[in-house]
C-alpha positions as CSV (number, residue, x, y, z in Angstrom):
1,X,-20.1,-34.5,-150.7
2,X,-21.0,-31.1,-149.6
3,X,-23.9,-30.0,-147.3
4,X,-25.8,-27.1,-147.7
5,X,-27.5,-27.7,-144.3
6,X,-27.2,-24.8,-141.6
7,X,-28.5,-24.7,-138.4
8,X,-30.4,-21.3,-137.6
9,X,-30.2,-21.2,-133.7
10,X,-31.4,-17.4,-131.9
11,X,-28.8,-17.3,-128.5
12,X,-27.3,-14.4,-127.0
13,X,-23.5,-14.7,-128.1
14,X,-21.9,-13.6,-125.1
15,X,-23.8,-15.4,-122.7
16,X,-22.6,-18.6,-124.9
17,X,-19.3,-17.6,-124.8
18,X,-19.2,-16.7,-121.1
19,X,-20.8,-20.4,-120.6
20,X,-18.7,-22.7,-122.8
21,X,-15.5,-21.5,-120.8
22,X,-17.1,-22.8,-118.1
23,X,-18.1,-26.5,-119.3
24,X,-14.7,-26.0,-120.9
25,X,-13.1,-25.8,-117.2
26,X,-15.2,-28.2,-115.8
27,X,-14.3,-30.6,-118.4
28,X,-10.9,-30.2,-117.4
29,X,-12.1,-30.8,-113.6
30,X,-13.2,-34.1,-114.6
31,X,-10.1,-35.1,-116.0
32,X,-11.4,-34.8,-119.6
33,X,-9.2,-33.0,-122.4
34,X,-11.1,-30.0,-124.5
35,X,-9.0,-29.9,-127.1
36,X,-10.1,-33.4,-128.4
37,X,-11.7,-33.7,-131.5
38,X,-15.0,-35.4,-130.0
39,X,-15.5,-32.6,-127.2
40,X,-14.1,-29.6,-129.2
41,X,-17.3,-28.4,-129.4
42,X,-18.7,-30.0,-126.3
43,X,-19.0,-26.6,-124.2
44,X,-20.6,-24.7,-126.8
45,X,-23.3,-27.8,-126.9
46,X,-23.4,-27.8,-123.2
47,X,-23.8,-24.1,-122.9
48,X,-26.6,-23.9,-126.0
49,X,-28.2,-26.9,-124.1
50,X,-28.4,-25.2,-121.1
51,X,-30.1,-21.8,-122.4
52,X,-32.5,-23.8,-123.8
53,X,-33.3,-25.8,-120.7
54,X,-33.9,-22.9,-118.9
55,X,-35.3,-20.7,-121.6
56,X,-38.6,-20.3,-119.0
57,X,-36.7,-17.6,-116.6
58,X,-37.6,-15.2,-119.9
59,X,-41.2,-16.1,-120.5
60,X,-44.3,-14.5,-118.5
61,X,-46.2,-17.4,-117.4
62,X,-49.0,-14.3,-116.5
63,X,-48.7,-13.3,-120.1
64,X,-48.8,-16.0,-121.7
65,X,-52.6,-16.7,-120.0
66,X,-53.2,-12.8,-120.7
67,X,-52.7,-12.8,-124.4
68,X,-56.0,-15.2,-124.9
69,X,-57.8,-14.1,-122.0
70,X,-62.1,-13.8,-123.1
71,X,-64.9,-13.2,-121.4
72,X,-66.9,-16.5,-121.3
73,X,-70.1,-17.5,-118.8
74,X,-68.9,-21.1,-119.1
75,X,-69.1,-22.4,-115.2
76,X,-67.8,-25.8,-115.6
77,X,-64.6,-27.6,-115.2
78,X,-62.0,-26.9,-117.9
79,X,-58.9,-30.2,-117.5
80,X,-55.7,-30.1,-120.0
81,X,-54.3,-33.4,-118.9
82,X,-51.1,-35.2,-119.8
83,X,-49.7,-32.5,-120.6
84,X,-45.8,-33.1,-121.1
85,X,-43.3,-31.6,-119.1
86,X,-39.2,-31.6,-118.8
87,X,-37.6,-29.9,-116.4
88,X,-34.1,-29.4,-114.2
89,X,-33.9,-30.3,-110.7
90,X,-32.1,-27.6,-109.6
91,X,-30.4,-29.9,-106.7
92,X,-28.2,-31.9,-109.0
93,X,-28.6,-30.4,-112.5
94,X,-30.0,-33.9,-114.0
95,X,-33.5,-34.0,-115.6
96,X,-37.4,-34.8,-114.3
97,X,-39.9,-35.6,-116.6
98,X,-43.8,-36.2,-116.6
99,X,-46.6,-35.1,-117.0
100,X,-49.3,-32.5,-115.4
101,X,-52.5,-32.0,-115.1
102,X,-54.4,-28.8,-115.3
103,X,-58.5,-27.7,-114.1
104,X,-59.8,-24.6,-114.0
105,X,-63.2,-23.7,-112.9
106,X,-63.6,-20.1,-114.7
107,X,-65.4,-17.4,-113.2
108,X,-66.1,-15.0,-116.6
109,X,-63.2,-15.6,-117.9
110,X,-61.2,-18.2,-120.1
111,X,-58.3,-18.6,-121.7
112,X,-56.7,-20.6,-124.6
113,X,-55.9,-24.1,-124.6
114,X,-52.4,-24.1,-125.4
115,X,-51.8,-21.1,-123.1
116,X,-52.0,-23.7,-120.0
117,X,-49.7,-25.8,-121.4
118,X,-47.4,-22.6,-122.4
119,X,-47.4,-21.8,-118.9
120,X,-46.1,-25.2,-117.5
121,X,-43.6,-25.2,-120.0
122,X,-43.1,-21.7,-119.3
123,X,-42.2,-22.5,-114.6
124,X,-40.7,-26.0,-116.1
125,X,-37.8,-24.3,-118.2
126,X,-36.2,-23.3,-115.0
127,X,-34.4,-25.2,-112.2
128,X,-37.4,-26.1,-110.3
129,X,-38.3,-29.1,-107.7
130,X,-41.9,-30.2,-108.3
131,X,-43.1,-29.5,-105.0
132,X,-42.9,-25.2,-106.2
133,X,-43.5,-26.2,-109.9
134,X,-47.0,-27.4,-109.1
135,X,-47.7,-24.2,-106.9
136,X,-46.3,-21.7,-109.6
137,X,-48.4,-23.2,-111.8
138,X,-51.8,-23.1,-109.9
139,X,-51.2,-19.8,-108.7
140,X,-50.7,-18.3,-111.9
141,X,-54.1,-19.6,-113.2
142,X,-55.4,-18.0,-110.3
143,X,-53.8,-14.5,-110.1
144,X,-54.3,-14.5,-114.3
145,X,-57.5,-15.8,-114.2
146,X,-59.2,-15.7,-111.3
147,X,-61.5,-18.7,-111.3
148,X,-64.0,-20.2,-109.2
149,X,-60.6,-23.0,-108.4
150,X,-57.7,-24.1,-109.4
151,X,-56.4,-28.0,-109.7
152,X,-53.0,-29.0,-111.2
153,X,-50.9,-32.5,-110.0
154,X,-48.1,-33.2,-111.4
155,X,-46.8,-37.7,-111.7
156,X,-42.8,-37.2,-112.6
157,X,-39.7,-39.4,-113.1
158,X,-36.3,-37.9,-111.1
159,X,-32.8,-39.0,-112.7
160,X,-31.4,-37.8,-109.6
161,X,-33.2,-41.0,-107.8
162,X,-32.7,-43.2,-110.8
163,X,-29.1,-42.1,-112.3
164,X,-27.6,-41.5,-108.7
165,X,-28.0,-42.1,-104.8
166,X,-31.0,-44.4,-104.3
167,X,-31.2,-45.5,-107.9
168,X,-34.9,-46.5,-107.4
169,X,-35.6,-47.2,-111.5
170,X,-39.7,-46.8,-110.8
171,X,-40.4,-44.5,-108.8
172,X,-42.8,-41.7,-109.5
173,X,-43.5,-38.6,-107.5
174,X,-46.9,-37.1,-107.3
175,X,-47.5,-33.4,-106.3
176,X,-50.9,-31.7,-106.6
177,X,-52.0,-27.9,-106.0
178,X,-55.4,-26.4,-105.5
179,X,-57.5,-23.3,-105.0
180,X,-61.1,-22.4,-104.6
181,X,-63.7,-24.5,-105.0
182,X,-61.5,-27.7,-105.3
183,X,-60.4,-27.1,-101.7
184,X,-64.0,-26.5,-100.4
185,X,-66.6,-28.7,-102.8
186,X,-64.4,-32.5,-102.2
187,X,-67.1,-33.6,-105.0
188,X,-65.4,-31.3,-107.5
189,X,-62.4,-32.7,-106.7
190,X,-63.1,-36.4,-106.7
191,X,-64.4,-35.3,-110.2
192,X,-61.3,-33.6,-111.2
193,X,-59.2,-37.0,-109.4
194,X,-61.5,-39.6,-111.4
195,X,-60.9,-37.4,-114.6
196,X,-57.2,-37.7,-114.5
197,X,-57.3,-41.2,-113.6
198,X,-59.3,-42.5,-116.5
């Protein structure tokens, strides 16, 4: 029976190409053969996979807050929680995965909803560690923004301590950020704390 189905993928050829030799040497490294039928197409995958995974490194997080920036007198805590994340640790290439949590405290300005979680998917497409993922994050609500504060924690999962090494199967690591008025007023962030606990 024949398909009609065709995939409609946007990648920059030559960076594709460029790539695949690469997996396709590696591949060879590891004692794999190329040429067989199950990984003929195994470095073009690899190399598509890989552009994707790190598609962040051409996004302006800034912009992204920029493009639904309005004035607004609202003076209250604004949280996006649970917000899904899947990034690269760039020390062993293997995935971490989570979830963050985002305040704001706005000072005129707001922004769009979905532009917070834009801009963590925007610093997590890269090859991070979570430590600077949580700072990138804060501090482009705050140079985009500028609010009263700034509050983001991130709870992931590291393949490189569960696939390899210490192979610890539940471990979770926390990070958290903040700015403003969640450094200086520990009543606004208790609240924020309680908030993403519930």
């Amino acid at each position: 029976m024949e398909s009609n189905y065709e995939l409609c993928e946007r990648y920059d050829a030559e960076k594709i190409a460029r790539l695949s030799e690469h997996y396709r040497e590696i591949l060879k490294l590891l004692g794999e053969d190329p040429t067989r039928e199950g990984l003929l197409k195994t470095p073009e995958r690899m190399a598509k996979s890989m552009c994707f995974l790190t598609q962040g490194y051409e996004q302006n997080p800034v912009d992204i807050l920029l493009s639904a920036k309005f004035t607004e007198e609202y003076k209250q805590m604004v949280l996006v929680k649970d917000i899904e994340l899947y990034s690269m640790c760039e020390h062993h290439l293997l995935p971490f995965y989570g979830k963050a949590h985002v305040a704001y405290v706005p000072n005129g300005y707001i922004t769009g909803l979905s532009k917070i979680a834009r801009v963590v998917e925007a610093f997590a497409r890269r090859l991070q560690v979570q430590e600077r993922l949580t700072v990138q994050i804060r501090d482009c609500i705050q140079e985009a923004l500028n609010p009263l504060g700034v509050a983001v924690v991130i709870e992931a999962n590291h393949m490189c301590m569960q696939m390899r090494g210490v192979q610890k199967q539940h471990s979770v690591t926390t990070t958290s950020a903040f700015t403003g008025i969640f450094l200086s007023q520990i009543q606004t962030r208790q609240e924020f704390m309680h908030l993403i606990g519930q």
